[in-house]
C-alpha positions as CSV (number, residue, x, y, z in Angstrom):
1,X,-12.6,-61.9,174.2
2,X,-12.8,-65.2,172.0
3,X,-10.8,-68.2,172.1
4,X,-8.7,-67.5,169.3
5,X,-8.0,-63.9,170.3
6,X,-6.9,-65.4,173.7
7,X,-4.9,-68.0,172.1
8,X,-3.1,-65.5,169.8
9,X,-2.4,-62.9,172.2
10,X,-1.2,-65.5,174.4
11,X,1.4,-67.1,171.8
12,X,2.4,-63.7,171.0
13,X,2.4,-61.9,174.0
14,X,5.1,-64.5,175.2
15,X,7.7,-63.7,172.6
16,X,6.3,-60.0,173.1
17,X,7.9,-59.7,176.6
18,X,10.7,-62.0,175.8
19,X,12.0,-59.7,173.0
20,X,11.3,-56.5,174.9
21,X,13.6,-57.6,177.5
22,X,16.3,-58.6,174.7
23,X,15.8,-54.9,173.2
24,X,15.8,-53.1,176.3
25,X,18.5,-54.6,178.0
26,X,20.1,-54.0,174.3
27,X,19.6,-50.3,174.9
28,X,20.5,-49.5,178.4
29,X,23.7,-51.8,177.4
30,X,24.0,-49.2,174.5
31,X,23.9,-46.2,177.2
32,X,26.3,-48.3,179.7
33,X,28.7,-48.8,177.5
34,X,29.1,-45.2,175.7
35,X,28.9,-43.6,179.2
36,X,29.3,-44.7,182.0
37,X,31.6,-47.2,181.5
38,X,34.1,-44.1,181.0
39,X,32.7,-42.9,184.2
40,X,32.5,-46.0,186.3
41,X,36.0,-46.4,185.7
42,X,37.1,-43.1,187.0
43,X,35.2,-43.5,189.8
44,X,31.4,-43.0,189.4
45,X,29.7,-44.0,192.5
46,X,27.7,-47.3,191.0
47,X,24.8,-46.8,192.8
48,X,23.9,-43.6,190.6
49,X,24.7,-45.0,187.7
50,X,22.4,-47.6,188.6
51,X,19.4,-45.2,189.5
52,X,20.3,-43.4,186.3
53,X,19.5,-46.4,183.8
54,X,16.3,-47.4,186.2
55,X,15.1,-44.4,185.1
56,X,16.0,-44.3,181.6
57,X,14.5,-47.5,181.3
58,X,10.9,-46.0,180.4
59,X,12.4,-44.6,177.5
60,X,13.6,-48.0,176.6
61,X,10.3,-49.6,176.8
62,X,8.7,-46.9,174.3
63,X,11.1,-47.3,171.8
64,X,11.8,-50.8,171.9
65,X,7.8,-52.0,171.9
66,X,7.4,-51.7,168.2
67,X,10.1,-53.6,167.4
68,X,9.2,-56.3,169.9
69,X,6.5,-56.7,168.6
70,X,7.9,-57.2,165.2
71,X,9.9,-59.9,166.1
72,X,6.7,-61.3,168.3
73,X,4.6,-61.7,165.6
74,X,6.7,-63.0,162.9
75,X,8.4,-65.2,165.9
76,X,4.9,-66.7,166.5
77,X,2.9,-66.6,163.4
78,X,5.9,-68.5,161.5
79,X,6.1,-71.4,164.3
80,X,1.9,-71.6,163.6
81,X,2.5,-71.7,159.8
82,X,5.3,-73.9,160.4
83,X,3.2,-76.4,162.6
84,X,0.1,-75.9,160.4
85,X,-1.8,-74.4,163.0
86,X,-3.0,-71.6,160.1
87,X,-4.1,-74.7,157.9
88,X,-6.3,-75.7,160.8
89,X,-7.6,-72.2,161.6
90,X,-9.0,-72.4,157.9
91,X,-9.8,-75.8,157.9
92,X,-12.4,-74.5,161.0
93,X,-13.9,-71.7,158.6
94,X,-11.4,-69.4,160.7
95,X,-10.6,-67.1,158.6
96,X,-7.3,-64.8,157.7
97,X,-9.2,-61.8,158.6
98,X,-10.3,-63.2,161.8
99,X,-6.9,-63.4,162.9
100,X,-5.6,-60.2,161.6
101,X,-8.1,-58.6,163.2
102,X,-7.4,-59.9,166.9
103,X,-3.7,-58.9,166.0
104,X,-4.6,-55.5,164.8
105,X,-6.4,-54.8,167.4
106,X,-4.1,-55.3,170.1
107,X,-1.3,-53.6,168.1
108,X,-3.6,-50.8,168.1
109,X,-3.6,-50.9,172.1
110,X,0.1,-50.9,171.9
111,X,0.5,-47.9,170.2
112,X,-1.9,-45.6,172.4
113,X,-0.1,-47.1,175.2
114,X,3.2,-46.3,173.7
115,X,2.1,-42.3,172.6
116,X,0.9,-42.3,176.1
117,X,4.0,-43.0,177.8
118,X,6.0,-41.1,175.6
119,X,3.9,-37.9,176.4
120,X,4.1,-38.3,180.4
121,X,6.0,-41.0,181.8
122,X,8.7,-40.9,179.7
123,X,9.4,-37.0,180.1
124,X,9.1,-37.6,183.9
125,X,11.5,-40.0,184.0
126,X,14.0,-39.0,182.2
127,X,13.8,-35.6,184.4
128,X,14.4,-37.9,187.2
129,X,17.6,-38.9,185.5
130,X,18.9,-35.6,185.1
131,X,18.5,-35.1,188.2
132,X,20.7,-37.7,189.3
133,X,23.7,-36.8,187.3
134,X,23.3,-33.1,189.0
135,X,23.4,-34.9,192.3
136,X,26.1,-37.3,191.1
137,X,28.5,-34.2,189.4
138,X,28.2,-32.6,193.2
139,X,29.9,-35.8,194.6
140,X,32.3,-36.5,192.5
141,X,32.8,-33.8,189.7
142,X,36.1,-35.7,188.3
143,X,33.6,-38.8,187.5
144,X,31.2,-37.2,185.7
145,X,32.9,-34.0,184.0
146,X,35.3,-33.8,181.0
147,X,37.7,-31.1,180.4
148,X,35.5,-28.7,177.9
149,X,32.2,-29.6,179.4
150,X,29.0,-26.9,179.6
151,X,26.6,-26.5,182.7
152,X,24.5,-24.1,183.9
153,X,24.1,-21.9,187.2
154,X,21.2,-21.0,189.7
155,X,21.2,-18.4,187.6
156,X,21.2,-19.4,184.3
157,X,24.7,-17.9,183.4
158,X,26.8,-20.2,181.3
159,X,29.8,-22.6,183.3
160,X,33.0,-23.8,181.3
161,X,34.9,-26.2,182.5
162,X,38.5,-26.4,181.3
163,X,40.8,-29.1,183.6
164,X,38.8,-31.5,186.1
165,X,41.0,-32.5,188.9
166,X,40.4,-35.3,192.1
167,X,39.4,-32.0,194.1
168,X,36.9,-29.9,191.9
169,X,37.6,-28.0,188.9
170,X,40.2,-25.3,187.3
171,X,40.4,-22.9,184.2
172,X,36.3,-21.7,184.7
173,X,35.0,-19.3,182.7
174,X,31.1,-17.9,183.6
175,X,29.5,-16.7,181.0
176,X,26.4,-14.0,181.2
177,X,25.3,-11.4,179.6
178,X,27.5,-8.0,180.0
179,X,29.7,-10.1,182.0
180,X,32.4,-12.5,182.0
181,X,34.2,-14.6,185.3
182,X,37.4,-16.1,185.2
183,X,38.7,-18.5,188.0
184,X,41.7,-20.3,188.6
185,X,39.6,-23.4,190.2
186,X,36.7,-24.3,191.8
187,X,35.0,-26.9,194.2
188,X,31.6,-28.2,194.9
189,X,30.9,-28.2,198.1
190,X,27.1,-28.5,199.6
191,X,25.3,-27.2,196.5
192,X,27.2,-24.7,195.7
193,X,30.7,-23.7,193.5
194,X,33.2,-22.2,195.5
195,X,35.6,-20.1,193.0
196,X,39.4,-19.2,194.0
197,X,41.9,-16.7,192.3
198,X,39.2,-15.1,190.1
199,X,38.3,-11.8,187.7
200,X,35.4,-10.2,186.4
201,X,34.9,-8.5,183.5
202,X,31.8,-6.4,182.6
203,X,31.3,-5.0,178.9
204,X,29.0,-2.1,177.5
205,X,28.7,-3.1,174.2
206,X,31.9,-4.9,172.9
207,X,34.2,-3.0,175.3
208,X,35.1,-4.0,178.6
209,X,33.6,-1.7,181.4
210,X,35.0,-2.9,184.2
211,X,37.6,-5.1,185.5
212,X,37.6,-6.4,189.2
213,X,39.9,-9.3,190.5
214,X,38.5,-11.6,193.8
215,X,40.2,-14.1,195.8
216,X,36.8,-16.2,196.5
217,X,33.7,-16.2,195.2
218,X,30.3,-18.6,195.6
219,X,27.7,-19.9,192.7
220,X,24.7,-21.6,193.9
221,X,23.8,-24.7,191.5
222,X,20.9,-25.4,193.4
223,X,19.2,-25.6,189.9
224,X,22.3,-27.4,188.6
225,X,21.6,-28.3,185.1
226,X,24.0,-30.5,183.5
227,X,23.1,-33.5,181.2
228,X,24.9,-35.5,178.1
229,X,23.9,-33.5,174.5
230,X,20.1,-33.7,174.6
231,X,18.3,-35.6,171.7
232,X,15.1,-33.6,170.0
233,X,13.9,-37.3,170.3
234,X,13.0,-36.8,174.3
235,X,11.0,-33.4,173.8
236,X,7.2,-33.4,174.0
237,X,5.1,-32.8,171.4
238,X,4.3,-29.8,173.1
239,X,7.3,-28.8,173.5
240,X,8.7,-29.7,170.0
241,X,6.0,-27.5,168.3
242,X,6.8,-24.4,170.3
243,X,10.6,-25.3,168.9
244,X,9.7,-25.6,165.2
245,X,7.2,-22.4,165.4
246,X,10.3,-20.5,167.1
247,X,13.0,-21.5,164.3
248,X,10.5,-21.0,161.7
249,X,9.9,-17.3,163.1
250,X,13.7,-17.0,162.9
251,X,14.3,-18.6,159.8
252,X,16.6,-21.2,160.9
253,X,16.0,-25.3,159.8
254,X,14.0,-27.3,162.1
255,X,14.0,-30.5,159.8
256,X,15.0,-32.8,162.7
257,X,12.3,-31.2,164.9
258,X,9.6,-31.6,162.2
259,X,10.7,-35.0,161.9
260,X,11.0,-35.9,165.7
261,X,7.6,-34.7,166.0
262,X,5.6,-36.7,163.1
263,X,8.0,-39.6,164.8
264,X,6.3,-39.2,168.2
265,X,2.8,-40.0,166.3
266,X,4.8,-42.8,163.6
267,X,6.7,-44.8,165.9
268,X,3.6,-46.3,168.1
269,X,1.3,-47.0,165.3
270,X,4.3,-49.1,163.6
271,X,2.5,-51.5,165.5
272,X,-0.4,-51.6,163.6
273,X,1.7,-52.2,160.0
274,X,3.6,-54.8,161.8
275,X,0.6,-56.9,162.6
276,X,-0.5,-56.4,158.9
277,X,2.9,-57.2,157.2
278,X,3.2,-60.5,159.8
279,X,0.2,-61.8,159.4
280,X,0.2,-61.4,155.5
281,X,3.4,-63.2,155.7
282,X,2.3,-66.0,157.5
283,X,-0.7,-67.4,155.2
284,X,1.8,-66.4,152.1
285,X,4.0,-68.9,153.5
286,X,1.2,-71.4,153.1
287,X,1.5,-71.3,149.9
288,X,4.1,-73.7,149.7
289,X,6.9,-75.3,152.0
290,X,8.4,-72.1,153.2
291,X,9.9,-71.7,156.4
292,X,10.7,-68.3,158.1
293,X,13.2,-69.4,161.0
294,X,15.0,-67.5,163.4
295,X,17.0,-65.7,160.6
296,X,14.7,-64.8,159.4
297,X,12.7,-63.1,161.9
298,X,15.5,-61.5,163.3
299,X,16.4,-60.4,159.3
300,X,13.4,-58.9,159.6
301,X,13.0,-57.1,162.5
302,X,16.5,-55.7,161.8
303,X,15.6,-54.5,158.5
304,X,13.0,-52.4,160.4
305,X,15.7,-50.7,162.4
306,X,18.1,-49.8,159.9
307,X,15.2,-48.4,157.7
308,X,14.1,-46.4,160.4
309,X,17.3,-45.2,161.0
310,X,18.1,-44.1,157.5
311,X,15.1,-42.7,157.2
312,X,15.4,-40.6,160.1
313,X,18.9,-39.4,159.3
314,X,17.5,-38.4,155.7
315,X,14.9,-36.7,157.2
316,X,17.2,-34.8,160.2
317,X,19.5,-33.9,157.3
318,X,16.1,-32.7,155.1
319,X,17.2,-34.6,151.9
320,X,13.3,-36.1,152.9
321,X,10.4,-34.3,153.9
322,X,9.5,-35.3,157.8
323,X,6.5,-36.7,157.4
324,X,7.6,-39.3,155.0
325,X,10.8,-39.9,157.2
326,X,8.6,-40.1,160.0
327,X,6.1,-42.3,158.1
328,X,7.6,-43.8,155.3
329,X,9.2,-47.5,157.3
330,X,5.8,-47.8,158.2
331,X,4.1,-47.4,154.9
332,X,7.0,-49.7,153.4
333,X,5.8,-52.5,155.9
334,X,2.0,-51.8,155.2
335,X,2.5,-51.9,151.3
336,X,4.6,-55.6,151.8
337,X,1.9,-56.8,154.1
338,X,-0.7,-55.7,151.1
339,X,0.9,-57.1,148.2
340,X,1.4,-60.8,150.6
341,X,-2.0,-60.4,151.9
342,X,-2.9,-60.3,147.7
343,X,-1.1,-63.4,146.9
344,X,-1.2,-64.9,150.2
345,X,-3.2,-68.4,150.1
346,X,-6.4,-67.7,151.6
């Protein structure tokens, strides 16, 4: 590694963990917030909600990396520009190219970082947080359940929840196929649902077969599977194709799983059209007594996120194809970066 690729990564790699903190923090305080400040003030033991962000904080990493870098770059190439550090660089028969390629390259480390976490340790953590809401909805179901919520069984039949109270639960309904359970309430108690003042109803077909009432009954939730609605954001790749090739077989829309999945490959690389549209920015604003400033970075970066988000939502919606929803804030950034690299003082 050369002295100015040192230098550069240095300078940026500063403002690179500085503004992942900011975005991080930004969303976990997003997820706090929406949820479990609901739930911490009913009582959610703080020690789970605690162990719940930790390990939601991988996914917070991923998805805030591009955007730090964003605000990294323009952050540190406009305080060079500004202090005429660039006008040395060429002075010293350093060219722009020289310095967009140190930047490129490291944005292209980012990104295969980035796809690499998403694919494993993101997954694996945010199973991990599952599992503490299933631990932390055995403690204290009143905390962490709301009147109408779903969950599964050991068994994979359907749980409704229809009143929460301090104790456990009331108005259940278990849904299965053939079958249906009614209880008056319920508690958890050591992994499992105790039910009270029940009924269950078998069906052949659309008739009811049977019909047999039970003053107690158990359900093991050993395999309790309860979560907030899950986000086609957090699949794998794997996982997202064997979704899109299952709704295509059935001929329902899978526009925001096509677009969650050319996403998973779009997001990462970002980094790359970042580094191109910063740098192309910078030796434009040699060009005359411009000056980029905090504003403006942060202008910037946020202009990055709202087109991401638009696109996305087009794209979710299908009013745009998924690849260019997935793609298209990144080709926006890497067509700026060309025309300012084209007019840009060399």
């Amino acid at each position: 590694m050369t002295t100015l690729e040192r230098y550069l990564l240095r300078e940026v790699g500063a403002y690179l963990l500085g503004g992942l903190t900011v975005v991080v923090l930004l969303l976990l305080g997003g997820v706090l917030f929406e949820v479990f400040a609901p739930l911490l003030a009913r009582g959610a033991d703080p020690l789970a909600v605690g162990q719940y962000l930790a390990h939601r904080v991988p996914e917070a990493l991923v998805r805030g990396l591009p955007i730090a870098y964003l605000f990294a770059l323009l952050l540190a190439l406009s305080r060079m520009a500004e202090d005429s550090e660039l006008k040395v660089l060429l002075a010293s028969g350093i060219s722009r190219e020289r310095v967009l390629l140190a930047l490129v390259w490291f944005a292209a480390l980012l990104a295969l970082m980035g796809f690499v976490a998403g694919e494993s340790w993101v997954p694996q953590q945010l199973q991990k947080a599952r599992q503490v809401l299933r631990q932390a909805i055995l403690a204290k179901p009143r905390a962490l359940l709301q009147p109408g919520t779903f969950f599964t069984d050991a068994y994979g039949r359907l749980v409704y929840v229809g009143r929460v109270k301090d104790d456990g639960i009331a108005e259940i309904r278990v849904l299965a196929p053939g079958e249906v359970l009614t209880a008056a309430s319920g508690a958890f108690v050591e992994g499992r649902l105790f039910l009270e003042d029940g009924m269950r109803v078998t069906f052949e077909g659309a008739r009811p077969r049977t019909i047999a009432r039970f003053a107690r009954g158990t359900m093991p939730l050993n395999e309790l599977a309860f979560e907030p609605p899950a986000s086609v954001a957090n699949l794998t790749l794997a996982e997202l194709r064997a979704r899109i090739q299952e709704f295509k077989r059935s001929g329902l829309p899978y526009h925001a799983e096509a677009t969650a999945y050319w996403r998973k490959w779009a997001e990462p690389a970002a980094t790359i059209s970042f580094a191109l549209f910063a740098v192309g920015l910078a030796f434009w604003m040699l060009g005359g007594s411009r000056s980029l400033g905090m504003v403006g970075v942060v202008t910037l970066t946020f202009a990055y996120y709202a087109t991401w988000s638009v696109f996305r939502i087009m794209g979710e919606q299908g009013a745009l194809p998924p690849v260019i929803a997935a793609w298209g804030p990144n080709l926006l950034y890497a067509l700026a970066a060309g025309v300012l690299l084209g007019v840009g003082r060399r």
